[in-house]
C-alpha positions in Angstrom: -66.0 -42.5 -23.5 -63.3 -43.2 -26.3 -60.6 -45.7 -26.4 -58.9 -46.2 -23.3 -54.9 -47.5 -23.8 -53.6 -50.1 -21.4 -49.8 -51.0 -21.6 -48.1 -53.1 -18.5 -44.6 -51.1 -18.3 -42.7 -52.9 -15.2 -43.1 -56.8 -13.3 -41.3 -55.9 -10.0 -39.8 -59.3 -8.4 -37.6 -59.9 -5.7 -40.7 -60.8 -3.2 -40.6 -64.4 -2.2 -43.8 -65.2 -0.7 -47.5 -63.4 -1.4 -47.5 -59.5 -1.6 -50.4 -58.1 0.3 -49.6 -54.5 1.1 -48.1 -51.3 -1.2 -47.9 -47.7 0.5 -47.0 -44.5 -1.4 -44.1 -42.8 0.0 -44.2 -39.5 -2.7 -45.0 -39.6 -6.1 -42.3 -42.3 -8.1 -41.8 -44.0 -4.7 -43.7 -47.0 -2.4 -43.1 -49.7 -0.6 -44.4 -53.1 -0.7 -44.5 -55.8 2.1 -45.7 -59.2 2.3 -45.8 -63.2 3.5 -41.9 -63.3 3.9 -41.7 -60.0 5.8 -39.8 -58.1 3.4 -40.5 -54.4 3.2 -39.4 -53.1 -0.4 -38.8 -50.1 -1.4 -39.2 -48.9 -5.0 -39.0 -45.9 -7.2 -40.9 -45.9 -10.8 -38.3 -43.6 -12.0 -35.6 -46.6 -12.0 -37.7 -49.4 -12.1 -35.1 -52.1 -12.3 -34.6 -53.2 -8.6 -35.8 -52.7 -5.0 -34.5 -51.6 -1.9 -35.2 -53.8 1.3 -35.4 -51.5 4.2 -36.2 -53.9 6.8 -36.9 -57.4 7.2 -40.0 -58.4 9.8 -40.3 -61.9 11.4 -43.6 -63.3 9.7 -46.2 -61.8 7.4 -47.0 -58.1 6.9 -50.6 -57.2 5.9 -50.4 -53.5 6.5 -48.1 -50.2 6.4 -48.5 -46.7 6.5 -46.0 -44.0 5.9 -45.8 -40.7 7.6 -44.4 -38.4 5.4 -43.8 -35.0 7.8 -41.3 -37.2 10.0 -40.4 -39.9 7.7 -41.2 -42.9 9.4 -42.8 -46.1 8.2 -45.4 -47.9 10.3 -45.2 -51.4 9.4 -47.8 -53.9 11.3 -46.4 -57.6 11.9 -48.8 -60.3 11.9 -49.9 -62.0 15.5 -47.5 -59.5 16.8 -48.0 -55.7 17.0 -46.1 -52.7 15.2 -42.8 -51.6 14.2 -41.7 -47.9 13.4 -39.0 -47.7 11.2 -36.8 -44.8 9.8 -37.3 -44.9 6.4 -34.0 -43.1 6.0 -31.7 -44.7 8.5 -33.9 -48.5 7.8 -33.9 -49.0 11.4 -36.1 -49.9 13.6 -37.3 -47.3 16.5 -40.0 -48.2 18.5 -42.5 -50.9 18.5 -45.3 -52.6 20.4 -47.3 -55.2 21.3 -50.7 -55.2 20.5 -51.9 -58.8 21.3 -52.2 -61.9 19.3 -53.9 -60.2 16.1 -53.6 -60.2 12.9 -53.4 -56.2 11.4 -55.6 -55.8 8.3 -55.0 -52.1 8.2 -53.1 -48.7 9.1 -54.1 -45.1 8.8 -52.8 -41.8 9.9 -56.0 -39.8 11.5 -55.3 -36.5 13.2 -51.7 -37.2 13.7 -52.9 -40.9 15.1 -51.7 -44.2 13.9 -55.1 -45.9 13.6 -54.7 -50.1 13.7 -57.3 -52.3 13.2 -57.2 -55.9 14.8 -58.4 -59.3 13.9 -60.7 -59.0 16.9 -62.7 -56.4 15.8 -60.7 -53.5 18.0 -59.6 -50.4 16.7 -56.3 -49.0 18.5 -55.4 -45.6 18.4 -51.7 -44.9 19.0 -49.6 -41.8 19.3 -46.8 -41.6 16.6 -44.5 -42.5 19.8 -46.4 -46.1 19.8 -48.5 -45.2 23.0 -52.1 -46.4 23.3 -54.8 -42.9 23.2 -57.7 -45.2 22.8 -58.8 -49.0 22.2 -62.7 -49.6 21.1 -64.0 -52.9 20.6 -66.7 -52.1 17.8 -67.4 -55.9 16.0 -66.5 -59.5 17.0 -65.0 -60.0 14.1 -62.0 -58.7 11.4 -61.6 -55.2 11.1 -60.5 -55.0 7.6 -59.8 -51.3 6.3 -60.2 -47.4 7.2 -60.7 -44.7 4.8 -61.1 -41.0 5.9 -63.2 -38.4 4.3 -63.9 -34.9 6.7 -64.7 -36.0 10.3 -65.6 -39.3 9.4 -63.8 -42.7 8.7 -65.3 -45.8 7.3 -64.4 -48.8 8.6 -65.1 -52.0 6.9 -65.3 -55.4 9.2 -65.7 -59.0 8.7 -68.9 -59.1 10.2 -70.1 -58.0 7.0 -71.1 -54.2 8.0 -69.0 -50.7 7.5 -68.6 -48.6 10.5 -68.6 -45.0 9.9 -67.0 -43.6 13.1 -66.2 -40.0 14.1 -62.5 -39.3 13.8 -63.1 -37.6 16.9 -65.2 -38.7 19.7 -64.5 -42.4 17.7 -68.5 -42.5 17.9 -70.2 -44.6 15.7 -72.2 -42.6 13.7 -73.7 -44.8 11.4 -73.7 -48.6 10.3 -74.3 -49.7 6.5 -75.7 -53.4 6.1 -75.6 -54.8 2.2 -72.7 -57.0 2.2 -73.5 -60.6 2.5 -70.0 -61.5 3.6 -66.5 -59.7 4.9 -66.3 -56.5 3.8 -62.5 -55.4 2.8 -62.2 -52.1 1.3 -64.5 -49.3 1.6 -63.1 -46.0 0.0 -64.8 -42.4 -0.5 -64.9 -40.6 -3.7 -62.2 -38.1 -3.3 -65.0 -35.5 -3.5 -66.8 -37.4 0.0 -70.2 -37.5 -2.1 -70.4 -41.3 -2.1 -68.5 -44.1 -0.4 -67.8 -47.3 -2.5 -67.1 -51.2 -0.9 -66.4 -54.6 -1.8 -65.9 -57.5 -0.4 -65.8 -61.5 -0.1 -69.1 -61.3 -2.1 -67.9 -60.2 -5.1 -70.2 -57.2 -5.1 -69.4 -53.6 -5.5 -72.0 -51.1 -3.4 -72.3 -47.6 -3.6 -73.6 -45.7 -0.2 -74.5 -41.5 -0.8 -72.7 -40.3 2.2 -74.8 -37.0 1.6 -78.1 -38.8 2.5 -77.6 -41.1 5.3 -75.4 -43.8 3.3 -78.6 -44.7 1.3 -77.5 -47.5 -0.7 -77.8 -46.3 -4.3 -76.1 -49.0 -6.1 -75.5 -53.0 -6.2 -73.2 -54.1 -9.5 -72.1 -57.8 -9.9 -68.6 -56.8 -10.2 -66.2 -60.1 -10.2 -66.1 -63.6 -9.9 -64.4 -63.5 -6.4 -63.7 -61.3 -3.4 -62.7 -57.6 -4.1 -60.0 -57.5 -2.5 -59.3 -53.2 -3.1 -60.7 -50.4 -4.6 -58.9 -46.8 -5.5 -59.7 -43.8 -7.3 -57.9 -41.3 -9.6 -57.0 -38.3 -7.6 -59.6 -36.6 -9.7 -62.4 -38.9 -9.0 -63.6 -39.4 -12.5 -62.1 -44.0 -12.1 -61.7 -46.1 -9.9 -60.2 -49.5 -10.2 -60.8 -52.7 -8.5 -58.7 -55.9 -7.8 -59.9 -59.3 -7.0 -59.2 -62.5 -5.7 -60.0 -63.7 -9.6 -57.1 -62.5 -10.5 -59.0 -59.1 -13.0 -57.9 -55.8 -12.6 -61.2 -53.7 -13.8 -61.3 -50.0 -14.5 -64.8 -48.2 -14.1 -66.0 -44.8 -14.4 -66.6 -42.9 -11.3 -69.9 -41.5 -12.4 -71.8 -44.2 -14.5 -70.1 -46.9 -12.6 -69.8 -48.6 -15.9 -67.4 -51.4 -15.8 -64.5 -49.6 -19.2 -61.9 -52.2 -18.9 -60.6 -55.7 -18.4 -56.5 -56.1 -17.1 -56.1 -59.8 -16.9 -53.5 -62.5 -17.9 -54.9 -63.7 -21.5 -55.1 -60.1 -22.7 -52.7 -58.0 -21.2 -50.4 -60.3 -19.5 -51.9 -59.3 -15.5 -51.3 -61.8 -12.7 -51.6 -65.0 -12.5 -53.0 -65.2 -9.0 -54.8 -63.0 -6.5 -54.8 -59.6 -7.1 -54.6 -57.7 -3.3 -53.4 -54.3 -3.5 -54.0 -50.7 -5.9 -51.5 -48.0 -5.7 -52.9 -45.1 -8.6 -49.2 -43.3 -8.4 -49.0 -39.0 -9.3 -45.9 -40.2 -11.2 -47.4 -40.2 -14.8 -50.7 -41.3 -13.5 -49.3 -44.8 -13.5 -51.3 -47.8 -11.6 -49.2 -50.0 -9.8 -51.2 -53.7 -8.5 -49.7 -56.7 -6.0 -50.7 -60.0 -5.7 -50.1 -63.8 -4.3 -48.3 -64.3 -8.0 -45.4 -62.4 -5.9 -44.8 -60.1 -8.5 -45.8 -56.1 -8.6 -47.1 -54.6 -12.2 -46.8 -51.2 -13.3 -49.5 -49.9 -16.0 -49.5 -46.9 -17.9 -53.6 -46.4 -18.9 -54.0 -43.7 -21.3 -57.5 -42.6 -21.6 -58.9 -40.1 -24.6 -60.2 -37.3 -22.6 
């Protein structure tokens, strides 16, 4: 591996609370949402200001977009979800869901999959009607992620869930994590699923062998709080609670790179959300400093 080039192009601000949540909409556009309820809307090709297409009473931990009818999904905390028109930024539907917080969102066969603080997963129709509700954990569901037939859910109770996108059957559980999991993500070719969580540890499961767990790495200080790959699989990057943005190679899983405030001016607080953008290949990161960051990472390939 040679020299791999970091430069921070953009600080987004405009946020006034905690930014938890950033959705691609195409490839120069996403949104980001947060503890004020401000959805943002921003476009890397004119980086100087945001849009605000809606504003949502309390904190937003989770969006998804759906981009064959154009309409935003955007979960509100204690409260349920909203569909908004990304076009006409209006509201068009929502519903109540209960008193529970909404970690994550995820379009599944045409589905709007939720995932509740009570350890339910609610399947809705894009019309906001309830297909299915499973109770699968007692505790936090925390993120989906989709590869084939089967989606891997990760849950506070420290285990991943990989369910049939289907039948919603659980078709296997992985146990390594000694605390809250919160992202688990496959390799975009599905030959290995990757997750971290409260304990700091990164852990790599070969979904071709029965989620064997293959490998264990030390990977920051504090909770992982995402992880995303390069469309083409060969990085992934992490973000953390302590504040490091780290770059790894998808095959070694050797740790390549440090973002961080001393040397390349990163955030100065919890890092909570990865966005790795078509639009030049550029990486776009949120976090509780309430400002987004836009990197250009130039590799010598």
């Amino acid at each position: 591996m040679g020299k791999i080039d970091v430069k921070k192009l953009h600080t987004f601000l405009g946020h006034n609370d905690s930014i938890y949540t950033l959705y691609r909409i195409d490839d120069y556009r996403f949104v980001s949402a947060g503890g004020e309820g401000m959805v943002v809307l921003w476009d890397l090709r004119s980086p100087n200001e945001g849009e605000v297409i809606v504003k949502i009473k309390g904190s937003v931990y989770a969006i998804t977009f759906d981009s064959k009818e154009g309409f935003l999904y955007v979960a509100q905390n204690n409260e349920g979800l909203h569909k908004i028109d990304l076009n006409l930024k209006k509201e068009v539907a929502s519903i109540q869901l209960g008193d529970h917080q909404i970690f994550d969102l995820k379009i599944i066969n045409d589905q709007v999959w939720t995932g509740l603080s009570n350890g339910e997963v609610v399947v809705l129709s894009k019309n906001l009607e309830i297909k299915n509700r499973i109770k699968y954990a007692n505790d936090r569901v925390r993120s989906f992620d989709r590869y084939a037939n089967q989606v891997a859910v990760a849950f506070s109770d420290n285990t991943i869930r990989i369910i049939d996108s289907q039948s919603m059957e659980v078709l296997n559980e992985l146990k390594g994590h000694k605390n809250s999991v919160f992202a688990s993500k496959f390799h975009p070719s599905g030959k290995y699923l990757i997750s971290g969580g409260r304990d700091a540890q990164l852990k790599v499961w070969d979904s071709q062998a029965d989620y064997v767990l293959r490998e264990s790495i030390a990977a920051h200080l504090y909770t992982i709080n995402d992880v995303i790959f390069r469309a083409d699989g060969r990085y992934f990057v992490t973000a953390s609670m302590d504040k490091a943005i780290k770059l790894w190679d998808a095959h070694s899983f050797r740790l390549l790179k440090v973002l961080d405030k001393h040397r390349h001016a990163g955030h100065g607080n919890s890092v909570n959300k990865l966005l790795w953008m078509n639009y030049h290949d550029l990486l776009v990161t949120c976090s509780d400093d309430r400002s987004i960051s836009v990197w250009e990472i130039k590799f010598a390939e």
